[in-house]
N, C-alpha and C positions, 0 to 999 in steps of 0.2 A: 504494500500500500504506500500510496504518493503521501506524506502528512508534513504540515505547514502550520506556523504557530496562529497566524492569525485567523478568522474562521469571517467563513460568507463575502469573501476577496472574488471581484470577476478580473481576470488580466486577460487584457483585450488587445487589438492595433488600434492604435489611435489614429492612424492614418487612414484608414479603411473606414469608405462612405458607409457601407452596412456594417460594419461592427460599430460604429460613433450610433448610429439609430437603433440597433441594437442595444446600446447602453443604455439611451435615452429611454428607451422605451420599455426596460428594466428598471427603472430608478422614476418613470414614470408612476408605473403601474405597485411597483414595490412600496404598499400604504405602511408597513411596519417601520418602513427605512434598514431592511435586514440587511443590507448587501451593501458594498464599498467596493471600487472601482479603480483601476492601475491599470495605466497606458503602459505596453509592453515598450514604449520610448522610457517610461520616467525613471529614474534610478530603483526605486524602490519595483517594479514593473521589469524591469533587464534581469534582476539578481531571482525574483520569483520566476520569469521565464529558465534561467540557467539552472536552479535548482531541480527544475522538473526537464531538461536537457530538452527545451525549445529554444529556436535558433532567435533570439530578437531583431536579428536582422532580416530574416524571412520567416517571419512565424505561420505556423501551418495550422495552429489550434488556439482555440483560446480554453482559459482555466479556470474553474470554477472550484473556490477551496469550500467545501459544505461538511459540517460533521468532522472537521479535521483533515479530512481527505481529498485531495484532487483529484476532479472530473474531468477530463479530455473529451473533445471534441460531441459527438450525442449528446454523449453521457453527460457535458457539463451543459448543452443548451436546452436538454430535458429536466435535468437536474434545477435547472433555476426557474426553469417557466412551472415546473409543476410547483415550488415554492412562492408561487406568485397568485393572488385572490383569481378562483375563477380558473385556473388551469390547473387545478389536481388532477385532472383528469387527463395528462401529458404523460403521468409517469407510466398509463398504458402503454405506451409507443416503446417503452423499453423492452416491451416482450419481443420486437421485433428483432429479428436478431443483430446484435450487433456488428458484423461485417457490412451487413446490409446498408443500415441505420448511419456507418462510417464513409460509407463509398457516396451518398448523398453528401452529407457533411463534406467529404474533401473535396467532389467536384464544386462546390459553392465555394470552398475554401480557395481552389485551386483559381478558380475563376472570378473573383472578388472586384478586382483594383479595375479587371476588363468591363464587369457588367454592372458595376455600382459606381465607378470613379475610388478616387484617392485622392486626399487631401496634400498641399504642400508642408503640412503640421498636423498635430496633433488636434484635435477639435479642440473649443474651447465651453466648456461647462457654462450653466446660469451660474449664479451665487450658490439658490439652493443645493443644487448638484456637487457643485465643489468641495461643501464640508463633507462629501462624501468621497472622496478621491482621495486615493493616496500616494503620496510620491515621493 
């Protein structure tokens, strides 16, 4: 098992048009405020990609520390939508097998910066969002 000391961390690209609205719309809908957010650019975001031996210069997954543990790729964007009001019912989707569930994930992963765009920077957070970032 992957384990990290901080718990409910998403590490994302922050350059990446769908992973920045992806955030958003994580920390949108996230009414507890359970989750805290690291651009795989920010210091704190480089050393949690290297730890889990993701390339921060081409990251291929994003990471989802829940329960102590890191989630990869599905398993970390099921893993936080079913933790989210209103999507418990995502964590069905994990019966699906995972090779399966994976090969979605990397062709969107793979395809990213082509079919969403990419930022010259990292986004930039509201105020509110920001006390939730960690860097």
């Amino acid at each position: 098992m992957n384990r990290w000391p901080d718990d409910d961390v998403i590490l994302y690209d922050g350059v990446c048009v769908f992973c920045s609205r992806w955030i958003r719309y994580i920390a949108t809908h996230d009414v507890s405020r359970r989750f805290r957010f690291t651009a795989i650019q920010s210091d704190y975001g480089t050393r949690l990609a290297q730890a889990f031996n993701i390339d921060p210069n081409d990251p291929d997954t994003n990471a989802v520390i829940h329960g102590g543990i890191a989630w990869f790729k599905s398993d970390g964007a099921l893993t936080t939508l079913s933790l989210l009001p209103g999507w418990r019912w995502a964590r069905a989707l994990l019966l699906i097998p995972k090779p399966i569930r994976d090969a979605v994930y990397n062709l969107v992963a793979r395809n990213r910066y082509r079919i969403f765009g990419k930022y010259d920077e990292c986004f930039v957070p509201d105020a509110e969002m920001r006390a939730r970032v960690m860097e």
